[in-house]
N, CA and C atoms as an extended XYZ file, in Angstrom:
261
Properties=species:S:1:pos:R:3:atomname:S:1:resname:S:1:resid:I:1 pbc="F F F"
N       -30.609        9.011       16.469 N   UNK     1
C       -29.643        8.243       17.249 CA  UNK     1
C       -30.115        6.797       17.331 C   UNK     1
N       -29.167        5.732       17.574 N   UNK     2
C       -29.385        4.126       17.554 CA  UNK     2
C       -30.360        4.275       18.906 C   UNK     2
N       -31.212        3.479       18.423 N   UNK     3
C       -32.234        2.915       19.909 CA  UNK     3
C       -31.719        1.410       20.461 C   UNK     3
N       -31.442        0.911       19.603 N   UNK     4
C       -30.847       -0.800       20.322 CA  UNK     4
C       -29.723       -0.875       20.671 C   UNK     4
N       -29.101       -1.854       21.390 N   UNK     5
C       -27.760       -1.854       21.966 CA  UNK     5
C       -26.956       -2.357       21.065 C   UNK     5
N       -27.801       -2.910       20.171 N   UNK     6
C       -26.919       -3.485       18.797 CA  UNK     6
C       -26.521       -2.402       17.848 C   UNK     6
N       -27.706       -1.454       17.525 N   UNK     7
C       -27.140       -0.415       16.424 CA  UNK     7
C       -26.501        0.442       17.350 C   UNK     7
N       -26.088        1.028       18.749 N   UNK     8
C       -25.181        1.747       19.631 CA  UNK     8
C       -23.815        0.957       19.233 C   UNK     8
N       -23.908       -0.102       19.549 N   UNK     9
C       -22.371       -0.532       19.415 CA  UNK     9
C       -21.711       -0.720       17.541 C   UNK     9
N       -22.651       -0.487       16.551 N   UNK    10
C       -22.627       -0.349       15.208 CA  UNK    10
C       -22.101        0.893       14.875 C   UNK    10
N       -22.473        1.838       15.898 N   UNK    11
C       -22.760        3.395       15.569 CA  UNK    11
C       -20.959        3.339       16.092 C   UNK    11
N       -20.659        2.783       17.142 N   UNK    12
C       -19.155        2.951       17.956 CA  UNK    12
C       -18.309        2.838       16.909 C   UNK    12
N       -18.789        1.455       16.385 N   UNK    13
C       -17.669        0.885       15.517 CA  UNK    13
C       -17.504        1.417       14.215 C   UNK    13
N       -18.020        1.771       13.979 N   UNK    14
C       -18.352        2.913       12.214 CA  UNK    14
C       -17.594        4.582       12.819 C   UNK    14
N       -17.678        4.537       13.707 N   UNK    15
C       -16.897        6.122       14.441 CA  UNK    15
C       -15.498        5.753       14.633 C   UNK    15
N       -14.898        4.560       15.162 N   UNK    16
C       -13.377        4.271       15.295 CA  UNK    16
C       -12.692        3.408       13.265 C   UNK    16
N       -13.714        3.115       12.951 N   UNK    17
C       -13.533        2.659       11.694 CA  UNK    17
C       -13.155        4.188       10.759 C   UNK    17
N       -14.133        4.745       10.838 N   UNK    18
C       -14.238        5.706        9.764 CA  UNK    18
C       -12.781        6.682       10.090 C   UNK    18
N       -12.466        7.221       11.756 N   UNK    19
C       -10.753        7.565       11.970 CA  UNK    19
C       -10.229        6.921       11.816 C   UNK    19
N        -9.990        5.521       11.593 N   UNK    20
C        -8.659        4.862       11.276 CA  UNK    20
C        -8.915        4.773        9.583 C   UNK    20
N        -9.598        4.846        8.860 N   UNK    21
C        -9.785        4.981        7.873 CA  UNK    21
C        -8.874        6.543        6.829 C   UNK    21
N        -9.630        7.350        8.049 N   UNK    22
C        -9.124        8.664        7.688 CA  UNK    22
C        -7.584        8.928        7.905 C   UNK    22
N        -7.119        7.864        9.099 N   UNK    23
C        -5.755        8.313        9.255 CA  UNK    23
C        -4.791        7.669        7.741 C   UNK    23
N        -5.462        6.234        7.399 N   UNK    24
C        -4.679        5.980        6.502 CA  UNK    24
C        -4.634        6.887        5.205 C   UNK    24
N        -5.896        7.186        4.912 N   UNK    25
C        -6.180        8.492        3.450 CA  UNK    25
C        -5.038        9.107        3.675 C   UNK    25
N        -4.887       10.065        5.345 N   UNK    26
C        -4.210       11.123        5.289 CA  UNK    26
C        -2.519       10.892        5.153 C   UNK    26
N        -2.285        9.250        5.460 N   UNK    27
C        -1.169        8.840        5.471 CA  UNK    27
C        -0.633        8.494        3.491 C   UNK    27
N        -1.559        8.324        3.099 N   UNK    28
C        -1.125        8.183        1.630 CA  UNK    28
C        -1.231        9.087        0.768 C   UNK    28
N        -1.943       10.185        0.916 N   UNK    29
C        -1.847       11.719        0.638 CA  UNK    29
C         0.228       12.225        0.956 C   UNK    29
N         0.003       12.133        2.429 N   UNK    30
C         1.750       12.634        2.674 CA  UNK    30
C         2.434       11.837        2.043 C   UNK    30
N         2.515       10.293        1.573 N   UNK    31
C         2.968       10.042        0.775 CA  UNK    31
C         3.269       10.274       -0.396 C   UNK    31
N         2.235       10.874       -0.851 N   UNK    32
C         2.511       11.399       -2.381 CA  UNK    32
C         3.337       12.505       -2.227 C   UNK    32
N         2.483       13.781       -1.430 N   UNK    33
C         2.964       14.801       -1.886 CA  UNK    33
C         5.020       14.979       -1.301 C   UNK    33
N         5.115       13.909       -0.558 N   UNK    34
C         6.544       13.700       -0.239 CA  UNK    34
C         7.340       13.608       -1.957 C   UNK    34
N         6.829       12.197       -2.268 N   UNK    35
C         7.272       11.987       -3.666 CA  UNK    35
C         7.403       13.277       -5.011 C   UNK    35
N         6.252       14.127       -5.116 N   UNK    36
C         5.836       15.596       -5.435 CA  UNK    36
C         7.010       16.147       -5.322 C   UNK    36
N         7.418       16.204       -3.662 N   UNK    37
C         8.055       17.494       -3.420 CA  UNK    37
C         9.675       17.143       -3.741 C   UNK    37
N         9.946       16.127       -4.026 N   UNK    38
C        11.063       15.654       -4.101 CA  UNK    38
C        11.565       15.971       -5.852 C   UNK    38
N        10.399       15.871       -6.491 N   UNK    39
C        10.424       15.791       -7.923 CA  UNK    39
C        11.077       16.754       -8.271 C   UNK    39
N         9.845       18.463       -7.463 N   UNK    40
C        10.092       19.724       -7.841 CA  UNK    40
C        11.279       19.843       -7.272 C   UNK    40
N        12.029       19.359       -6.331 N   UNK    41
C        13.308       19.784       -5.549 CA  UNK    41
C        14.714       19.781       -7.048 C   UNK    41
N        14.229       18.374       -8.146 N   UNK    42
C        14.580       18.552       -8.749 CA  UNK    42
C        16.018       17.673       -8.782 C   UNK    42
N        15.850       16.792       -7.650 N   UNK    43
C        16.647       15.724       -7.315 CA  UNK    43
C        16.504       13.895       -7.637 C   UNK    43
N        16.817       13.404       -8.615 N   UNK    44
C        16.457       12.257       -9.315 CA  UNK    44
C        16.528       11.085       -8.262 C   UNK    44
N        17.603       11.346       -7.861 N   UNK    45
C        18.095       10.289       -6.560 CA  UNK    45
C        17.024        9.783       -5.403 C   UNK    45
N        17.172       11.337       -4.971 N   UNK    46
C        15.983       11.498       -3.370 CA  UNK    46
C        14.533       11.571       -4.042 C   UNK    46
N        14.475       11.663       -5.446 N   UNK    47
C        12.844       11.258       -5.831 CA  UNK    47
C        12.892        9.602       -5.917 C   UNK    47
N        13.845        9.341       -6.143 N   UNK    48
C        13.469        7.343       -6.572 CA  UNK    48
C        13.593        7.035       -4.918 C   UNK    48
N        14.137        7.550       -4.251 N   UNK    49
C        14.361        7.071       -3.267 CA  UNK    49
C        13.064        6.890       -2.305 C   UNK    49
N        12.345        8.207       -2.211 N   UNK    50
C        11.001        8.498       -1.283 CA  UNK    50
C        10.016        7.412       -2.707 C   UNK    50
N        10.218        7.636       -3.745 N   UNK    51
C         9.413        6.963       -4.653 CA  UNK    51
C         9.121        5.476       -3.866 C   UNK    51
N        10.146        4.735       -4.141 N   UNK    52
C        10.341        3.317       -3.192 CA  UNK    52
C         9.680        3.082       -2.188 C   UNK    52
N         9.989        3.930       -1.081 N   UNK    53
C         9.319        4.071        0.147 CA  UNK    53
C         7.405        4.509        0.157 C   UNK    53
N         7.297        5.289       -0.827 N   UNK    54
C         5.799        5.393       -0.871 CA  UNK    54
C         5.459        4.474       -1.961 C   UNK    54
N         5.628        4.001       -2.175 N   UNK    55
C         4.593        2.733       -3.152 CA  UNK    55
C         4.236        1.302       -2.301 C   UNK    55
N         4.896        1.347       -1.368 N   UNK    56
C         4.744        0.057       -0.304 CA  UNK    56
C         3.461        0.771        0.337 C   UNK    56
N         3.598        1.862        0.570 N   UNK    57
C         2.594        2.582        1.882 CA  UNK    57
C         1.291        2.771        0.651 C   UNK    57
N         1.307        3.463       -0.477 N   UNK    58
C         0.335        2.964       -1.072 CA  UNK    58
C        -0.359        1.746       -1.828 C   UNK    58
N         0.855        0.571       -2.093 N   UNK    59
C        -0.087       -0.599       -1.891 CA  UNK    59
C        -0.840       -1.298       -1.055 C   UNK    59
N         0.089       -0.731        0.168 N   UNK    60
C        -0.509       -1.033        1.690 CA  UNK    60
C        -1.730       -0.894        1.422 C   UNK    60
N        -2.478        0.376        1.247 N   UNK    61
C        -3.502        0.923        1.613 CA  UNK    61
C        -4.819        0.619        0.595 C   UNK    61
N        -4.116        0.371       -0.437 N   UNK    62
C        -4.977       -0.425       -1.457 CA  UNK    62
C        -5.378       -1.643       -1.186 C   UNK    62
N        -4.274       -2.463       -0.592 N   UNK    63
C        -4.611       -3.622       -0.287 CA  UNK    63
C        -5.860       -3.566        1.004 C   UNK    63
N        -5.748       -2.690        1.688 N   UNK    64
C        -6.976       -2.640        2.712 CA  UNK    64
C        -8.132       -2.101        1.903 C   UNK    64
N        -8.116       -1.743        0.942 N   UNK    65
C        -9.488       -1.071        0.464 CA  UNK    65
C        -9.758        0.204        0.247 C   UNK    65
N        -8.670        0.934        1.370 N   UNK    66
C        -9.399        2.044        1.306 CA  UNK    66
C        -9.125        2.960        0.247 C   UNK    66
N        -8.489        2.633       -0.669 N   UNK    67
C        -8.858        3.238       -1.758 CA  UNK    67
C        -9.015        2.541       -3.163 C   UNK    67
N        -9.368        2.524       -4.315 N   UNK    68
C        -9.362        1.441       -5.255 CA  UNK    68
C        -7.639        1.068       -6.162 C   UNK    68
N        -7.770       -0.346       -5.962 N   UNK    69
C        -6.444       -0.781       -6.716 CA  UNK    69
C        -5.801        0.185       -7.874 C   UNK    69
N        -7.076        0.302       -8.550 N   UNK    70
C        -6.273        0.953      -10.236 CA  UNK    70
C        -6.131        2.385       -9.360 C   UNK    70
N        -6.306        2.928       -8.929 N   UNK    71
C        -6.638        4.440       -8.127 CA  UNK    71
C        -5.225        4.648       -8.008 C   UNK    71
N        -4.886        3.583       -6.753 N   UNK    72
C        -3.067        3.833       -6.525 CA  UNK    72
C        -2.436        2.713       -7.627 C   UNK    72
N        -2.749        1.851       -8.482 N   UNK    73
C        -1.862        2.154       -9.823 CA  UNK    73
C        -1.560        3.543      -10.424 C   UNK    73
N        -2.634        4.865      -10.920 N   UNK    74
C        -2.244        5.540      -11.568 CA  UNK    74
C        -1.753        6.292      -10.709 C   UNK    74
N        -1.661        6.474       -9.185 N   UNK    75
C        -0.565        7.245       -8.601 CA  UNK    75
C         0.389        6.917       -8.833 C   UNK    75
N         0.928        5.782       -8.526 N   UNK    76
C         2.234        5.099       -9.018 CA  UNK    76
C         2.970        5.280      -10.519 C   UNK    76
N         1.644        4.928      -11.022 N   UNK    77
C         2.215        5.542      -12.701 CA  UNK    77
C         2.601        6.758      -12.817 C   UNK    77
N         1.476        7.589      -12.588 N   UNK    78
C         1.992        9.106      -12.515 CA  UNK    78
C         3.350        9.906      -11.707 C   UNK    78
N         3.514        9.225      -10.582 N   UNK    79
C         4.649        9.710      -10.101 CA  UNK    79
C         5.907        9.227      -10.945 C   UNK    79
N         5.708        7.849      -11.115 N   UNK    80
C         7.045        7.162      -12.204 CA  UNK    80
C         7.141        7.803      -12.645 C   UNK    80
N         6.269        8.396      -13.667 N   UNK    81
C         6.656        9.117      -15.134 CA  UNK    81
C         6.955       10.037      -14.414 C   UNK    81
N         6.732       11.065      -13.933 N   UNK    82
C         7.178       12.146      -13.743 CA  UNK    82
C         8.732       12.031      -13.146 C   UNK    82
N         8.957       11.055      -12.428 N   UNK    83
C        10.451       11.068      -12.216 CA  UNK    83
C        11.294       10.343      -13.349 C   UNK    83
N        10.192        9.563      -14.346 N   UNK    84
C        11.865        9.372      -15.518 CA  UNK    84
C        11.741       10.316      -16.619 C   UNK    84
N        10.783       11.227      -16.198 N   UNK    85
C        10.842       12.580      -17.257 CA  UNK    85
C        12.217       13.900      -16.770 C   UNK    85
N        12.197       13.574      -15.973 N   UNK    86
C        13.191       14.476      -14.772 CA  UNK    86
C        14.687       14.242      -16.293 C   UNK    86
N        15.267       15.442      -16.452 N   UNK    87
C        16.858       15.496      -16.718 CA  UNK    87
C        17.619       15.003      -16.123 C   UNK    87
């Protein structure tokens, strides 16, 4: 455990960092698998549509760091393709 009042309040801030961290992961995860589920639904429309809406929320999140740029490029790529592969 921190002995100084400096590494205590380090230790705080790395504990509210690391959950808001986690909330965004978990927020760009549901993003995808929204986009996913829309694919398999098998609906071209309501996939471009949630598509739109999650690529803001994952540049968002790129742009903070928490995950790497090219990382959510190839999400983005990968979901594209998969919706202009769609019939």
């Amino acid at each position: 455990m921190a002995n100084t009042a400096q590494a205590r309040k380090r230790a705080r801030q790395n504990d509210k960092q690391r959950a808001h961290n986690a909330s965004l992961r978990s927020e760009l995860r549901t993003a995808i698998k929204k986009v996913s589920k829309a694919i398999l639904a098998g609906d071209k429309g309501a996939a471009q549509t949630v598509f739109s809406a999650s690529m803001s929320t994952i540049d968002s999140i790129a742009d903070k760091k928490i995950i790497h740029k090219n990382k959510a490029a190839r999400h983005k790529s990968r979901l594209s393709a998969a919706i202009k592969a769609m019939a």
